[in-house]
C-alpha positions as a printed Julia matrix, in Angstrom:
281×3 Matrix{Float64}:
 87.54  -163.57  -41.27
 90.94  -162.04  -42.44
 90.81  -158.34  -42.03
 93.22  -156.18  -45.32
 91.41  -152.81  -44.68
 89.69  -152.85  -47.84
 85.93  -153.53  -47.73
 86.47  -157.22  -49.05
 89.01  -160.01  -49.36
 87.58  -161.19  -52.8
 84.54  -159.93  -54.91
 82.81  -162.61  -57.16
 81.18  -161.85  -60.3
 78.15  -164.0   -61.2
 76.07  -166.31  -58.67
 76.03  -169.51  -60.73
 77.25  -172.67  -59.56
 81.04  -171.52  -60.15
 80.91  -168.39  -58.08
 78.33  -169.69  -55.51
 80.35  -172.71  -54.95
 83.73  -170.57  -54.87
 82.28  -167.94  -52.59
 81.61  -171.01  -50.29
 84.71  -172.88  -50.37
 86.59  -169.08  -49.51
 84.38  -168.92  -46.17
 85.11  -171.78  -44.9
 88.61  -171.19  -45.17
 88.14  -167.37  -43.57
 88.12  -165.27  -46.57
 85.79  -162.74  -46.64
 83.92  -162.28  -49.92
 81.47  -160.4   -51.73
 79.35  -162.06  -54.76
 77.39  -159.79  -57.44
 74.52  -161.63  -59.55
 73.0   -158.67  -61.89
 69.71  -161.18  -61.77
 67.18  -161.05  -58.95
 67.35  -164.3   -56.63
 64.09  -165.41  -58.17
 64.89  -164.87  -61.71
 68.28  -166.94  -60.85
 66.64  -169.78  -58.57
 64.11  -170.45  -61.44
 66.39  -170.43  -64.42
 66.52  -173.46  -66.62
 69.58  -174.99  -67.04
 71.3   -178.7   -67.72
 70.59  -181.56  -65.07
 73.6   -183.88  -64.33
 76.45  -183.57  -61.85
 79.34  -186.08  -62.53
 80.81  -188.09  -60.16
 83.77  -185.0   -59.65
 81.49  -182.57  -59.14
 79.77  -184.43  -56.56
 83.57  -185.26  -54.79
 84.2   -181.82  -54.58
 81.11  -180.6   -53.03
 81.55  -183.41  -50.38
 85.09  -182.82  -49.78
 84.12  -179.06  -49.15
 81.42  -180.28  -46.79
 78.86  -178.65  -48.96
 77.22  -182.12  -50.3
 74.04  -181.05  -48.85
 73.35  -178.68  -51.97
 72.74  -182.06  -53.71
 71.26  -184.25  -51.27
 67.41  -185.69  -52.14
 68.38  -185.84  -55.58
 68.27  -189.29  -57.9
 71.99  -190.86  -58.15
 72.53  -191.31  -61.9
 72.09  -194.87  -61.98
 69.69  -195.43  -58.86
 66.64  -195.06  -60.82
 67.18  -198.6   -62.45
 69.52  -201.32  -61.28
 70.62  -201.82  -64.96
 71.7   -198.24  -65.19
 70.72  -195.52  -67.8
 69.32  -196.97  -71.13
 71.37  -196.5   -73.99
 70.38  -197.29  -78.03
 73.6   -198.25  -79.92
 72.79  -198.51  -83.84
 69.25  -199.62  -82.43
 69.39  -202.23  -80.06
 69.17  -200.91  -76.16
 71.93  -201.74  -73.93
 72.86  -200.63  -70.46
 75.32  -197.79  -69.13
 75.91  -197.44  -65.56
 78.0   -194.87  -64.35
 81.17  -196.57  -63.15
 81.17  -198.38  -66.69
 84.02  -196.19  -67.89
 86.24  -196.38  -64.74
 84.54  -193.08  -62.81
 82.68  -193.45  -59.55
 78.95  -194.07  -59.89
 78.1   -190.9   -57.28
 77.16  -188.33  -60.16
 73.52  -187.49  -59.45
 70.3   -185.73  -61.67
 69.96  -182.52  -60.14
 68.34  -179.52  -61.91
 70.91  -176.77  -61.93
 68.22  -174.39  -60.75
 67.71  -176.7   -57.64
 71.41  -176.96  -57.25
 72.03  -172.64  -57.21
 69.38  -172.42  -54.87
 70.83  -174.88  -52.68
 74.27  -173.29  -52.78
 72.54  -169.7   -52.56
 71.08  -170.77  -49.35
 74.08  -172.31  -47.73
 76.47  -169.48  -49.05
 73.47  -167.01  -47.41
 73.58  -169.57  -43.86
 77.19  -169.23  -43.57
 77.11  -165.19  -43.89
 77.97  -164.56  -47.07
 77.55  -161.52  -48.77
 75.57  -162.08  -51.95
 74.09  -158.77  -53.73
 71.52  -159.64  -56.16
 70.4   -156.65  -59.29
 73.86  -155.54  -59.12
 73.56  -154.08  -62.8
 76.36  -152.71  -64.85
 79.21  -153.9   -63.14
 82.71  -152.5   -63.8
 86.25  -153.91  -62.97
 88.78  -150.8   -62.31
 92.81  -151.11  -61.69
 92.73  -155.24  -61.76
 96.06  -155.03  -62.59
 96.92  -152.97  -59.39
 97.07  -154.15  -55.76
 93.79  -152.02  -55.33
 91.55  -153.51  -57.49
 88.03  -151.6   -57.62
 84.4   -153.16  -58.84
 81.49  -150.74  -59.6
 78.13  -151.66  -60.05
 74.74  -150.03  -60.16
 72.14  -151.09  -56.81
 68.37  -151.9   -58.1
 67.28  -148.54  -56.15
 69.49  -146.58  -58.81
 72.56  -145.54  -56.37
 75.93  -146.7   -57.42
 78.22  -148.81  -55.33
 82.09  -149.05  -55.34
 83.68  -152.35  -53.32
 87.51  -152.35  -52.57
 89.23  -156.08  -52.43
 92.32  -157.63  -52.92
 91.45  -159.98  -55.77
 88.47  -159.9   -58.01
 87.2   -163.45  -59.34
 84.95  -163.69  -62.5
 82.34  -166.52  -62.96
 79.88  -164.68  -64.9
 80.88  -166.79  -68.02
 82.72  -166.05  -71.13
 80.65  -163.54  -72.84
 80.71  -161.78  -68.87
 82.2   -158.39  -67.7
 85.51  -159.87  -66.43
 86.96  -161.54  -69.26
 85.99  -158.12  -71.32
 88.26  -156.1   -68.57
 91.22  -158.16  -68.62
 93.86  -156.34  -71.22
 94.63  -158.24  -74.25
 97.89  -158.07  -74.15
 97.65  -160.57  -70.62
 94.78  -162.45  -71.85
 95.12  -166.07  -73.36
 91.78  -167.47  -74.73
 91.9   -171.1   -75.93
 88.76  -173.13  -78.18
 88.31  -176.18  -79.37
 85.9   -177.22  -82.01
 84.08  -180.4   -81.68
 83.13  -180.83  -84.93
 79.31  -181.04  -84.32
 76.67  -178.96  -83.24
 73.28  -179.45  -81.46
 69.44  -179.24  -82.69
 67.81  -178.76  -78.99
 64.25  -178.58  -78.28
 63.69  -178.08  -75.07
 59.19  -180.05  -74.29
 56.68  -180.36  -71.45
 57.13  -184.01  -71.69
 58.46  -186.15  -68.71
 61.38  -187.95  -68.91
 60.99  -191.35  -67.7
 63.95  -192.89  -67.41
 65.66  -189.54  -66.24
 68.25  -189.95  -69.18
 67.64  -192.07  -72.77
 70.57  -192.12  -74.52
 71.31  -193.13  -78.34
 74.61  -193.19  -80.2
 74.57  -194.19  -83.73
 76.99  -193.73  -86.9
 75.29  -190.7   -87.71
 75.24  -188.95  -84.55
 74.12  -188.88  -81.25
 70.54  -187.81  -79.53
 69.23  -187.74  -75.97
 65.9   -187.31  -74.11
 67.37  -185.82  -70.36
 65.04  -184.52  -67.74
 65.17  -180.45  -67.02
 63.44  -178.94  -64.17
 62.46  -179.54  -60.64
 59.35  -181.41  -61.36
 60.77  -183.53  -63.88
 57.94  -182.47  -65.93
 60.34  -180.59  -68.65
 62.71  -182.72  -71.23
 65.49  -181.42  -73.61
 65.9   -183.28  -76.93
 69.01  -182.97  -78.56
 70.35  -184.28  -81.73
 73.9   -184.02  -83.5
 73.77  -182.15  -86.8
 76.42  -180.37  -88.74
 78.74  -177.16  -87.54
 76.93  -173.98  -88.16
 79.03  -171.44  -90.24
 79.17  -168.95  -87.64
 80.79  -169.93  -84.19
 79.02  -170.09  -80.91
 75.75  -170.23  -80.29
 73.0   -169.35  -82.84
 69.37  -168.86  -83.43
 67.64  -172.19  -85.17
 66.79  -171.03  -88.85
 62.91  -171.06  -89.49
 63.15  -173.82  -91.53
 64.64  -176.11  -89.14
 62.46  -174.48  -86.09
 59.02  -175.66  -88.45
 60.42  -179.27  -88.27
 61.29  -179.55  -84.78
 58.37  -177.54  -83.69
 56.34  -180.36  -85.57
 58.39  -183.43  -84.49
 55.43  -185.49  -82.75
 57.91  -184.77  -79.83
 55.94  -181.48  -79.42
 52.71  -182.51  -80.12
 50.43  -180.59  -78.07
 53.09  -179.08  -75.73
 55.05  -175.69  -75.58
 58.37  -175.95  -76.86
 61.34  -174.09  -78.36
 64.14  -175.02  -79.78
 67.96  -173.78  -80.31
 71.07  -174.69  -82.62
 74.56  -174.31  -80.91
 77.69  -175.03  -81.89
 79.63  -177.53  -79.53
 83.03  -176.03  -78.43
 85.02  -175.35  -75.45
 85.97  -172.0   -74.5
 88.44  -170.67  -71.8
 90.54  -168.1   -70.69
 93.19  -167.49  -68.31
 95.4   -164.27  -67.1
 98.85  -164.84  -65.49
């Protein structure tokens, strides 16, 4: 590992795929790191979150030698040799992935699975990953000394020294907060649309049902590591406010009641659909 007589090369902010993946990649080309995840490792190994890799996402992880985290898992199209089903205006058709000139090696992994995967190679490889690291705080980022702070789960507070520190806790996370304005450039783009989500114990079976129409688009899409747990979105209009949003009780009756749910715990969410990013010179 390099050695720069500060107690790390690089700390990470936020164990999630970006910052699991990136504390990887920097060991296994010598650079010391440090990753903070202010959730226990059971709280983040359990968490629900979207199931699909694409076909990039996949590369990379192979191309870093790391395509284990994913191995096991259902190829996007292997389930069927006709591909993912796919209701255009009504009538079912076919989509394979390759269709639409990627590779066909995306895969249906639950994002929990796919953390713990990369916690426990990131852990195999001796990284340094500090779970319950509460209230962390970025200090001189702007300096050659950069200092994080953060609070241990017994209480005691913690100071780490690195050259660089590397936020993937998101947008609404500690690091985009403690970069100045002034240096800051945050881009969006609006979609147009928004989500109705309702998130069922109900299998999915295919992993993926797809449907497109003039009015929108909907999917059924397997979440979870038994497969036993579906999402069910649909397109409806742009909330007023941006980003994500509560469902009004009106609209949570109805999709509570949508025979969807019948008989199985559910919940639902509205969100707007935008992109959001940010970059510091």
């Amino acid at each position: 590992m390099t050695g720069t007589g500060k107690d790390t090369s690089v700390v990470i902010v936020g164990a999630g795929v970006a910052g699991l993946a990136l504390g990887t990649f920097l060991l296994r080309k010598g650079i010391d790191c440090v990753v903070l995840e202010k959730h226990s490792r059971a709280y983040v190994e359990r968490r629900q979150r979207a199931g699909a890799l694409d076909a990039g996402g996949v590369r990379v992880l192979n191309e870093w030698g790391v395509g284990e985290a994913v191995e096991g898992h259902s190829r996007a199209d292997s389930d069927s040799d006709s591909g993912v089903p796919m209701l255009v205006d009504g009538v079912q058709r076919w989509w394979r992935m390759g269709d639409d000139g990627e590779s066909g090696d995306g895969v249906f992994c639950p994002q929990q699975v796919l953390v713990r995967n990369l916690i426990r190679i990131f852990l195999r490889d001796g990284g340094d990953l500090r779970f319950g690291a509460e209230d962390v705080s970025l200090r001189d980022i702007g300096t050659e000394q950069p200092l994080v702070r953060y609070r241990e789960p017994d209480g005691s507070t913690r100071t780490v020294t690195c050259d660089f520190v590397a936020g993937a806790d998101g947008y609404r996370g500690v690091s985009r907060t403690a970069v100045p304005e002034d240096v800051l450039t945050c881009s969006r783009h609006e979609f147009g649309y928004a989500w109705l989500t309702v998130m069922a114990e109900v299998p999915a079976d295919p992993l993926a049902l797809l449907a497109v129409h003039a009015r929108g688009f909907a999917a059924q899409i397997t979440r979870g590591r038994t497969r036993a747990v579906s999402t069910f979105s649909a397109r409806c209009p742009t909330p007023s406010s941006s980003g994500p949003t509560s469902v009004s009780g009106a609209n949570w009756r109805r999709a509570s009641a949508h025979p969807w749910n019948a008989g199985v715990r559910s919940r639902a969410s509205r969100s707007c659909r935008c992109a959001e990013w940010c970059s510091a010179p």
